[in-house]
C-alpha positions, 0 to 999 in steps of 0.5 A: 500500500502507497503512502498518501500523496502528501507524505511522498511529496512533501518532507515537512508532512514527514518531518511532522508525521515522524516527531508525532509519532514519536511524541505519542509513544513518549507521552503513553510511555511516560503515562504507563510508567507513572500509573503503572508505579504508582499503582505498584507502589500504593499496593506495596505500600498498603500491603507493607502497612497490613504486614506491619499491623498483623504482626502487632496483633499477632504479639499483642495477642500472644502477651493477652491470652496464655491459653486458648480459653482465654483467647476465646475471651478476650478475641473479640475485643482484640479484634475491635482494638484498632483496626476498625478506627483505621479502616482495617479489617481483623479476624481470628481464627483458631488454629486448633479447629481452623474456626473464626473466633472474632471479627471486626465485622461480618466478612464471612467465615472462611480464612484467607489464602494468607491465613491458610498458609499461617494455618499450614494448610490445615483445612477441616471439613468445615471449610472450603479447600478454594481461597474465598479472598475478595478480589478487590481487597488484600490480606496479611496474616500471622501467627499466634504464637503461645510461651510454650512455642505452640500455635494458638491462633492466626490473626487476618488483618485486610483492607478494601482497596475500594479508595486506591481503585478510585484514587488510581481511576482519578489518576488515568483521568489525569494522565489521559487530559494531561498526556492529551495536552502535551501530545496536542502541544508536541504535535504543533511544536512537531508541525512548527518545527517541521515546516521551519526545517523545510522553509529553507528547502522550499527556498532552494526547490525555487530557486534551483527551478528558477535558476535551471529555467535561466534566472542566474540572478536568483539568489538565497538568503543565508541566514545560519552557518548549518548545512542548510545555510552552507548548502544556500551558499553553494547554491548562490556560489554556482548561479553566480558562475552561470551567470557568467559563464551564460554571459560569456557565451551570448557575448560570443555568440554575438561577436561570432555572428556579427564577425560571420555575417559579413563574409557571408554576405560577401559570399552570397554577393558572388554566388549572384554574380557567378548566376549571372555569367556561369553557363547552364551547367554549373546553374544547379551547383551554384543554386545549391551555394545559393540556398545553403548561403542564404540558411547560414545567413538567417542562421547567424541573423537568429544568432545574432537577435536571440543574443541581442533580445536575452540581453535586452538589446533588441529595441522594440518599436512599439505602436498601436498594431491591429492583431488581425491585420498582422496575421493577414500579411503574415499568412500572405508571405508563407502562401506560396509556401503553403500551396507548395506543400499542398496544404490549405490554410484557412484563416479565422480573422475578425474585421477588427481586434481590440489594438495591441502595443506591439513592434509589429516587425517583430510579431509578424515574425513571431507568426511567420515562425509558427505558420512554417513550423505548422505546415512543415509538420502538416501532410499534403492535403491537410489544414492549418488554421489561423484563427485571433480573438480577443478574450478577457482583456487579452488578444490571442492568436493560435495556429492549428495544424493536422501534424502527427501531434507532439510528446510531453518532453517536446512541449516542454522543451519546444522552446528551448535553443537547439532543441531538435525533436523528432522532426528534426532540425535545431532551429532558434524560430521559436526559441526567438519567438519566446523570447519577442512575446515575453518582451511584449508582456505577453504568454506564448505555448504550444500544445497537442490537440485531443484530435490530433495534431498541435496548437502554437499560439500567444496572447498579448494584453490588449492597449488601453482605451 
């Protein structure tokens, strides 16, 4: 059987669940062992108190009576001497006949299992060979012994232990409401402490997440000198050498793409000219030269903006822009594309959108990014959809394509840079995407469709009016 949920993922419901259990067999280990002494010791108590008075009868009986007509005489008022005032009771037995001679009051003829022993197991017809002791009373007994060493008696001195059974019941009681209480305040205490141990944790769950998402600026408080507190500074130590070594990297990338750029614009200015005036011959090689120049280029221009935006170099020049008309021009510069491909693309535009403050350069490449990627992973004879709506205070654009869908790990990481997946390729379109719409404080995803296929879309907060 699975432990719940929130015990497997959750270290402080652990941590309180643990320091419970823990104080629960504390408290009932401390509240057996204080009744359970106390009980023993009130019995040891009051049968070292019965012991104790039965020997004093058991001499002073001997000094009174010499013979056993004289104890018949006298046994009654030895029996009634003290022990009545103190809550005892006394009875003599004759250990001649084993007969009850006296008692204090009437708690029946039979001797004691106490008795019988001082009576050495002498058991005559009249009596019973069974103990009759009262299970809710205690017996001590001793012997009456005559000057001429000869047994004249036995004395039987007990006690109704009714006022320790009530004293030991108020006891539980009070262990019960006091054991409750501590438990209660152990539990909170458990639960405090537990959630002041995983605070930290949390801390470092958030900020590792942040940090692995690409904000090398997060940083954790260091407030103890423990292995937490050693642990948050580590944790600081290795995102402040991300931080540089991402910013060595996109500085290199942006020097390397701008120091490619201009001999490859050179090199496509040549392929041009050898067009011109090569024979027909070399027109296919030289067509290939020319198309692969013109990828390297966009390649190093991606380069040189996905570095230009991360560093918040790339300006934006924002204006009033009608989302549905973006869309229109958008679709227009990837139709011939689409009827290449045999590919319908079918637009779901309204005449007018709540307006948008946005560059709309950069947007309409946004939306040219997803188109392509949509009919590149849709099948001749299939449709994408381009579809815009306005929807609480946000103006949102999806394409919809019939593509053979996407995984959980591409959704995730679709975005990334370089991320190639099973289509191949290791563009930065939509990567470059991303990071346009976030500087338009707006959302991007992408997503599979239930049907089939996948959705790319994002929305922008619409402008004031």
């Amino acid at each position: 059987m699975k432990a719940p949920s929130i015990f497997r993922r959750s270290l402080a419901a652990r941590l309180a669940l643990t320091f419970g259990l823990i104080s629960l067999l504390v408290v009932v280990s401390m509240g057996l062992g204080i009744y359970g002494l106390t009980s023993r010791f009130l019995q040891s108590r009051a049968q070292d108190d019965l012991t104790s008075l039965a020997d004093f009868y058991a001499v002073y009986t001997a000094s009174s009576a010499a013979d056993e007509s004289r104890l018949a005489v006298l046994a009654p008022r030895i029996a009634s001497f003290f022990a009545p005032q103190a809550g005892y009771d006394v009875r003599l037995f004759s250990a001649r006949t084993g007969g009850l001679l006296a008692a204090t009051r009437d708690i029946g003829p039979l001797p004691s299992s106490a008795a019988l022993v001082e009576l050495r197991h002498w058991r005559p017809a009249l009596f019973l060979a069974a103990s009759q002791d009262d299970p809710g009373r205690i017996y001590a007994a001793r012997a009456v012994v005559g000057a001429d060493g000869a047994i004249l008696a036995v004395v039987e001195v007990s006690r109704d232990l009714g006022e320790t059974t009530s004293f030991l019941g108020i006891l539980r009681l009070v262990l019960i409401a006091s054991g409750g209480l501590a438990l209660l305040a152990a539990l909170v205490a458990s639960l405090l402490l537990a959630r002041q141990l995983a605070r930290p944790l949390r801390q470092m769950e958030s900020a590792t997440q942040a940090i692995a998402g690409g904000d090398f600026d997060r940083r954790l408080s260091v407030t103890h000198e423990d292995e937490i507190g050693r642990l948050a500074a580590s944790i600081n130590h290795m995102a402040g050498d991300l931080a540089r070594l991402e910013a060595s990297r996109r500085e290199f990338i942006a020097k390397i793409s701008h120091d490619l750029r201009t001999p490859l614009t050179a090199i496509k200015g040549f392929i041009v000219n050898l067009q011109d005036t090569a024979p027909d011959e070399m027109q296919p090689a030289l067509s290939t030269m020319d198309e692969q120049t013109e990828r390297l280029i966009r390649l190093v221009n991606d380069l040189l903006a996905l570095s230009r935006l991360q560093r918040g170099q790339l300006h934006l020049h924002s204006a009033p822009t009608d989302l549905a008309v973006l869309a229109r021009s958008a679709a227009s510069l990837v139709g011939a594309k689409a009827h290449r491909l045999g590919v319908v693309l079918d637009l779901e535009l309204p005449e007018r959108l709540p307006l948008v403050d946005a560059d709309a350069d950069r947007l309409q490449q946004v939306v040219v990014n997803l188109l392509d990627n949509a009919l590149r992973f849709t099948p001749a004879g299939g449709k994408v959809q381009l579809r815009a709506s306005a929807e609480g205070g946000q103006v949102m654009l999806r394409v919809l394509d019939e593509g053979r869908g996407l995984t959980d790990n591409e959704m995730v990481q679709a975005f990334e840079p370089y991320f190639s997946g099973r289509g191949g390729g290791a563009g930065l379109g939509l990567t470059i995407a991303r990071e346009i719409v976030s500087a338009h404080h707006g959302q991007i995803w992408l997503k599979a469709r239930p049907g089939g296929g996948a959705e790319a879309g994002f929305s922008l907060p619409g402008s004031p009016s």
